[in-house]
N, C-alpha and C positions, 0 to 999 in steps of 0.2 A: 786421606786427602783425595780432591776429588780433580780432574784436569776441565777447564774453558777456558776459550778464546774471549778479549776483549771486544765485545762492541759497540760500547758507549757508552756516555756517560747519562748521568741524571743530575740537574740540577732541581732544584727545590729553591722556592721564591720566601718560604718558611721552614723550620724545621726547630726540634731539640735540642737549644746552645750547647750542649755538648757534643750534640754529633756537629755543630757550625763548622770546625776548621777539618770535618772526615772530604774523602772525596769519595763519590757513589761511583762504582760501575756496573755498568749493563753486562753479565759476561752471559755467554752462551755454552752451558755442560756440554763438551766432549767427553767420548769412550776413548778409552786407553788405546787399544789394538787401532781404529784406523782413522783416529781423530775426525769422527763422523758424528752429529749435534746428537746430543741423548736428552731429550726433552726440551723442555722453555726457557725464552732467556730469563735470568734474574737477577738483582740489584745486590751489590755487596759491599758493603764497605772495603775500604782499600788499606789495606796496614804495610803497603811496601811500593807504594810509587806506581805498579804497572801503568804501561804506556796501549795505544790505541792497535791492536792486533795481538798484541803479546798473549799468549800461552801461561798459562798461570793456575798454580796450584789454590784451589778454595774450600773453606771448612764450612759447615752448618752447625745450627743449634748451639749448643752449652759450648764448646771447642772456638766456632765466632765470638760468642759474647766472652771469652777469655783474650780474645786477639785486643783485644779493646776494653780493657779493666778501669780506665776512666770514664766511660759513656755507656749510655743505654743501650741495653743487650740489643744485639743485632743477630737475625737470621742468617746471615751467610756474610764471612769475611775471606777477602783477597791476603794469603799470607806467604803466597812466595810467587816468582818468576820461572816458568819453565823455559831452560838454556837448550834442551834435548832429550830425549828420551827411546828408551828400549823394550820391546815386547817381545819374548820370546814364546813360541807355541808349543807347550810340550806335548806330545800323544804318547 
């Protein structure tokens, strides 16, 4: 699993009656260590409510398209809420 911050959404004025009732977010990949953006934003489907800022855990590929086993396979799904989290540095 991978950590982004929510920042926004996507609606769509057409789309795939089954993905009709998904809700799309815009999230942006953070790094673990010092929750600093690790590449581009991109769109996920939402399989747990997240809200507009929230920290949230998200899968890609094959792992997505199982988050969502009634609709057309999706690239990357929102599948949990991050509450907090820990990094420890080992040397």
């Amino acid at each position: 699993m991978k950590l982004a911050r929510v920042v926004g959404r996507v609606f769509c004025s057409r789309q795939d009656p089954a993905v009709d009732k998904k809700t799309l977010l815009l999230i942006q990949p953070l790094r673990w260590e010092d929750e600093s953006p690790a590449g581009d934003p991109l769109v996920a489907a939402d399989a747990v409510g997240a809200g507009a800022s929230e920290k949230v855990f998200w899968v890609a590929s094959r792992d997505a398209a199982v988050a969502f086993p009634d609709a057309p396979p999706v690239d990357a799904a929102v599948v949990g809420i991050v509450d907090g989290h820990q990094v420890n540095k080992f040397r």
